[in-house]
C-alpha positions in Angstrom: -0.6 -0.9 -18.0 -3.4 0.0 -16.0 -3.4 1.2 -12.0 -3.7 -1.7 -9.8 -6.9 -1.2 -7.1 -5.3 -0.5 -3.7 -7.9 -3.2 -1.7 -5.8 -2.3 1.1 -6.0 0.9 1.3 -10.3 0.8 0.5 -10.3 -1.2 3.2 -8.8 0.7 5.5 -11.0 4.3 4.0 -14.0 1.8 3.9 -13.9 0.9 7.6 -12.9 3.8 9.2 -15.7 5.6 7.0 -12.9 8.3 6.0 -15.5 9.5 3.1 -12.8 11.6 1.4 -10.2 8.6 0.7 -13.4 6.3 0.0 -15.2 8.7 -2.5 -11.7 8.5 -4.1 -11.5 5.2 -5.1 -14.9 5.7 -7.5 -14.8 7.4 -10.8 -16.2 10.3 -10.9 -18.8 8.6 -13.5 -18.9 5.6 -11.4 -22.5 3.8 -10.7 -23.8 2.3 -7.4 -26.2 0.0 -7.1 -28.3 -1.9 -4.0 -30.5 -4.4 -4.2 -32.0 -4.8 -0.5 -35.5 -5.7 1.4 -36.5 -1.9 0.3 -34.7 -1.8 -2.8 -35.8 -5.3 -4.4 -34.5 -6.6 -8.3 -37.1 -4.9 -9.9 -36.5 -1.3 -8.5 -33.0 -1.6 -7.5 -31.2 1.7 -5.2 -29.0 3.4 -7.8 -26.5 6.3 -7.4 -24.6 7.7 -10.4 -21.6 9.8 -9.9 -19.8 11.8 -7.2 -22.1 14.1 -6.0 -24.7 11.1 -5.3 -22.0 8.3 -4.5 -20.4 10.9 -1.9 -23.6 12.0 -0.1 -24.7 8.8 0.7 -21.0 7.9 1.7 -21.7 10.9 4.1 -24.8 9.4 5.4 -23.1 6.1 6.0 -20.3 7.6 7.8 -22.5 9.7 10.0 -24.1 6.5 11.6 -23.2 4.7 14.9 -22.1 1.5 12.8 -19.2 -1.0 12.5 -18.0 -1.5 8.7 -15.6 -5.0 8.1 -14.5 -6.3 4.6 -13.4 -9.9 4.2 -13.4 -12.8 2.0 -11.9 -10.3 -1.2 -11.7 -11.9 -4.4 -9.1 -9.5 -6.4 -8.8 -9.3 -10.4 -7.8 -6.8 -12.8 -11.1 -5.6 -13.6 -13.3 -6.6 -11.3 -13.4 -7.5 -7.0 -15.7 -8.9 -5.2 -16.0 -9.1 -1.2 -18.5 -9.4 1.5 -19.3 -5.9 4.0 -20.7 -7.0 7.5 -22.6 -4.1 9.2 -22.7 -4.1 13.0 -26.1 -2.2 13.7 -24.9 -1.9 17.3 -28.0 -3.4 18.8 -27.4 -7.4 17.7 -28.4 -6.7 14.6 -26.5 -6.8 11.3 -26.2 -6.7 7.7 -24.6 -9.0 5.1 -23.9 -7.7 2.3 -21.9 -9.2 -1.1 -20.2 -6.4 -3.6 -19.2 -7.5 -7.1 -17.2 -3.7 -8.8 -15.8 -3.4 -11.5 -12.8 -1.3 -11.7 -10.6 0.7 -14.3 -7.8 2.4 -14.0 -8.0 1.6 -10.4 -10.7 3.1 -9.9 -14.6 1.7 -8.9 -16.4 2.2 -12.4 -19.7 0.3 -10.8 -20.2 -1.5 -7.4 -23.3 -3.4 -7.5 -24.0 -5.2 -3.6 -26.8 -7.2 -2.5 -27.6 -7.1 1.3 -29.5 -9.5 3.8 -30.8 -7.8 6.7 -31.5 -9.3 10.1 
């Protein structure tokens, strides 16, 4: 039987940008991509592995920002939730993350964001 994804616990890594125990809920093969305002369909953000997953974890974490998860949809093999990003000057962004997971693990995390 496979590992069950810890939502939970990602939440909790997620929100308090603790990059350690968030980088360690990705494989180490795992693939990130961001469609966004600079980032359209056509020429989508994408990170592939650790080393480029973790860094921009690192980045994230380094900014004055509020991170909050909600509305989780929880399978097997895939999840889905919505990020809310509190810019910390009224502003915010929406974002909607569809991952699939094995193992318990985020194998890709694909998220579309709406900016204010």
């Amino acid at each position: 039987m496979a590992a069950a994804f810890d939502f939970d616990a990602y939440r909790s890594a997620f929100e308090s940008k603790d990059v350690g125990r968030w980088l360690a809920f990705y494989s180490d093969d795992a693939e990130w991509i961001e469609y966004r305002h600079s980032d359209p369909p056509r020429a989508p953000n994408v990170m592939r592995g650790s080393s480029e997953i973790g860094a921009f974890l690192e980045r994230v974490a380094a900014m004055p920002i509020d991170l909050q998860l909600s509305r989780e949809v929880l399978g097997e093999e895939r999840i889905a939730f919505a990020c809310t990003v509190d810019l910390g000057d009224g502003k915010r962004i929406v974002e909607h993350v569809i991952a699939d997971v094995r193992d318990g693990r985020i194998v890709l995390h694909v998220d579309v964001e709406a900016w204010d």
